[in-house]
N, C-alpha and C positions, 0 to 999 in steps of 0.2 A: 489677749489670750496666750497664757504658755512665756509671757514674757519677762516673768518675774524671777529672779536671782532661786538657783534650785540646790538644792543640798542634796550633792551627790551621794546615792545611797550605795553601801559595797555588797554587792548585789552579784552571785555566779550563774552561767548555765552550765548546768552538766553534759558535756560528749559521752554519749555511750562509746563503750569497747565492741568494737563492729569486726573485726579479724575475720572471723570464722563464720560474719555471717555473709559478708562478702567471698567467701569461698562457695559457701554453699551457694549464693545467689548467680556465682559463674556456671554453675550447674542446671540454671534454667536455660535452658537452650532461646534462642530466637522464635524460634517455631512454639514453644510452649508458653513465651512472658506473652502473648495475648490472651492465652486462655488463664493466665493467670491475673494477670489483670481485670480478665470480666469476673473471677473469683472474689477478689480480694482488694482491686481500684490497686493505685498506682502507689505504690509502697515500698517499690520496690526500689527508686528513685531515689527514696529517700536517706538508703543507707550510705550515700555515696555523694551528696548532697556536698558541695563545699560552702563550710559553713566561717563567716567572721564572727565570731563570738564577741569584739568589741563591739559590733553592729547593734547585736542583740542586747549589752549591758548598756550601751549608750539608748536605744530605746525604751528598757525598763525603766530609767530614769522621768522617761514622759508620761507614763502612766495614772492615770487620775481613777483615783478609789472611787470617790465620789460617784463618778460619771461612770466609768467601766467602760473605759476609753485610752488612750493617748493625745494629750491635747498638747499639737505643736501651736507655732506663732498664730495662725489665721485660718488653723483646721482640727481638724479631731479626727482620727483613725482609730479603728475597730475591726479587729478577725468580725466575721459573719460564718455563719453557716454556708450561705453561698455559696460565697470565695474558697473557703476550704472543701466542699462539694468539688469545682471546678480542679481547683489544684490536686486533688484525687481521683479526680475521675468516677466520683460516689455519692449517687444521688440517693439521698435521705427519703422523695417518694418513691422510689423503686422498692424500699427494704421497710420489713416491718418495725416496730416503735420498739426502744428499748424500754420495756415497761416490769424488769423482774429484780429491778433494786433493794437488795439486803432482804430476797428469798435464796434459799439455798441453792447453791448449784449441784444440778445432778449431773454425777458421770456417764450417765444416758444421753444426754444432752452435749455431754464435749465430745464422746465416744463418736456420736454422730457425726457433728462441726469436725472433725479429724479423721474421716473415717479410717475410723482403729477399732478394733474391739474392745468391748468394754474390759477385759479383764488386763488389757494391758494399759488402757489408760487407767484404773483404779489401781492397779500396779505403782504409778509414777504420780496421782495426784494424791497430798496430804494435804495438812492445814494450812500452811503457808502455798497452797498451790503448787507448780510444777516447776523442779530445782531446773534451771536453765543447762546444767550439763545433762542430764536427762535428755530436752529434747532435741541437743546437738548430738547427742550418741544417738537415738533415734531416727534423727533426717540423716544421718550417713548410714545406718542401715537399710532405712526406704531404698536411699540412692543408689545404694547397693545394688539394690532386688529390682529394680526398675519399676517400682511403687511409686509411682509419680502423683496419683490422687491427694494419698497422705500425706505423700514428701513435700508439697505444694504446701498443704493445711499445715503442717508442725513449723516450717519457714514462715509460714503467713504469723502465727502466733509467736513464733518467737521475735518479730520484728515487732509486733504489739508490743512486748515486754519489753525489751530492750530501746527498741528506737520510739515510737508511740507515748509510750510510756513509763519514762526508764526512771522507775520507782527504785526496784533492788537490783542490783549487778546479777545477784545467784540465783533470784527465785519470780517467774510469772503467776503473779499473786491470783486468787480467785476474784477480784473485782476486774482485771485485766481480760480473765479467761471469759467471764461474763460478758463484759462487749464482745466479744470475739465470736462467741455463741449467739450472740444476737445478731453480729449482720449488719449493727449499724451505728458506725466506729467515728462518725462524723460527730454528733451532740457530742459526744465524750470528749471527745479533740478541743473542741470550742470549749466548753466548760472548764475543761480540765487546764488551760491557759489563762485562763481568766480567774482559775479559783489558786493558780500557783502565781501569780501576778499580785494577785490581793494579799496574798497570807503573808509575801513576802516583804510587801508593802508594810505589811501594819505589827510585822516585826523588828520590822527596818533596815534588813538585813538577810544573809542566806543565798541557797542555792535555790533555783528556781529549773523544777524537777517537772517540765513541761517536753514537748516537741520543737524542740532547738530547731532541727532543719525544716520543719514544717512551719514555722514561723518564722523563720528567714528568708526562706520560697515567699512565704505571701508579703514581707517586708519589701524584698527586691522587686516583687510585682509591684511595687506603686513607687518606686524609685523611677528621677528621672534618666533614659535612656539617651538624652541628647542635652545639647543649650548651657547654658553658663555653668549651670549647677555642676553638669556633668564637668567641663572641659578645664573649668578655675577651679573647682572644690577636688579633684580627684587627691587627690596629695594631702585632705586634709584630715584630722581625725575624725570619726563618724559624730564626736558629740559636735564638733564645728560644722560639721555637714546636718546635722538635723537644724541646732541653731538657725543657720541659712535658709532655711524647708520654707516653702509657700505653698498653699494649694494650689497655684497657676502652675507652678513647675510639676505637681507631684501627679502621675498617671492612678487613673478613676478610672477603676471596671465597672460595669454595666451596673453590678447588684455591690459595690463598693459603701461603706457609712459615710458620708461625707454630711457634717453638723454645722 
């Protein structure tokens, strides 16, 4: 399994430009990132997240279409809903189903998710959704007024667009804003890695416009932390270090795919 001669595909992940959102994020006090966390799961994490992008191209390269997996030497690896639950701290039955795919998003609806008034979120949302300079002049107005509700909710969404999500540099699109309104940002996450995995694949080629740090988090979760792998392979390049992978070495969480 996985042991046959692979033709290296040139394959990118995108880093989002996070400057200004790790500004803002210094602005969550200690005393508020809990209440913000039971808002939003642990997101916050993620902008600041140090990430080897070789790790990431050298794993895309294991990826099997077919399967909707990674199949190394003597195992197969798979994001789960689970695992990404755990790594966020967001459990999918606590929140209700995203179930309002390609109906229209009302400003009622995000007005709410934000609480802003509606007249100032139909203000800032058009066709292409909501220009990301928009809601970085807006969370430093919140912060301003010490509007911490909003100013939670507009950072919660723009970390969607940006890190979650980072489809456009300038603009948090309306399918973005849509999970965001719903509450329940985990299927999307999983999906949306597996459907930029594939595309990329059967292009053969490209940037792969997923959750970088968030599938690095769960990559280094099953990384071995000790033992040969660790102490002889450190030095090596990640594609040498996968090569070397066995399932005896590589750590299994509870609700982990292991084939």
């Amino acid at each position: 399994m996985g042991s046959e001669r692979r033709n290296t595909l040139p394959l990118k992940f995108k880093l989002p430009r996070v400057d200004t959102l790790i500004t803002l994020c210094n602005k969550v006090t200690p005393c508020k990132k809990n209440n913000f966390i039971y808002r939003y799961g642990r997101i916050l994490d993620l902008i600041t997240t140090p990430i080897e992008v070789s790790a990431l191209v050298a794993l895309s390269q294991y990826y099997d279409p077919p399967l909707r997996c990674f199949t190394f030497q003597d195992f197969q690896l798979a994001p789960t809903i689970e695992e990404y639950e755990r790594l966020l701290g967001w459990y999918v039955k606590d929140h209700p189903p995203f179930t309002k795919l390609g109906e229209p998003l009302m400003p009622e609806s995000v007005a709410e998710a934000l609480h802003l008034p509606i007249e100032e979120v139909s203000l800032g949302l058009g066709p292409r959704g909501f220009a990301r300079k928009f809601l970085e002049e807006k969370a430093w107005a919140l912060e301003k007024e010490g509007k911490w509700l909003p100013f939670s909710a507009i950072l919660a969404l723009l970390i969607y667009g940006v890190v979650l999500f980072p489809n456009d540099d300038d603009y948090i699109n309306l399918s973005i804003i849509s999970v965001f309104v719903s509450g329940n940002l985990v299927p999307a996450l999983v999906s949306d890695v597996y459907y930029c995995l594939h595309t990329r694949h059967e292009k053969r080629k490209g940037v792969v416009l997923s959750c970088a740090s968030l599938l690095y988090t769960w990559l280094i979760s099953h990384m071995p932390q000790k033992g040969p792998w660790v102490y002889f392979l450190k030095d090596l390049r990640w594609s040498q270090k996968f090569a070397s992978l066995t399932a005896e070495a590589l750590v299994w969480s509870q609700k982990g795919l292991y084939l």
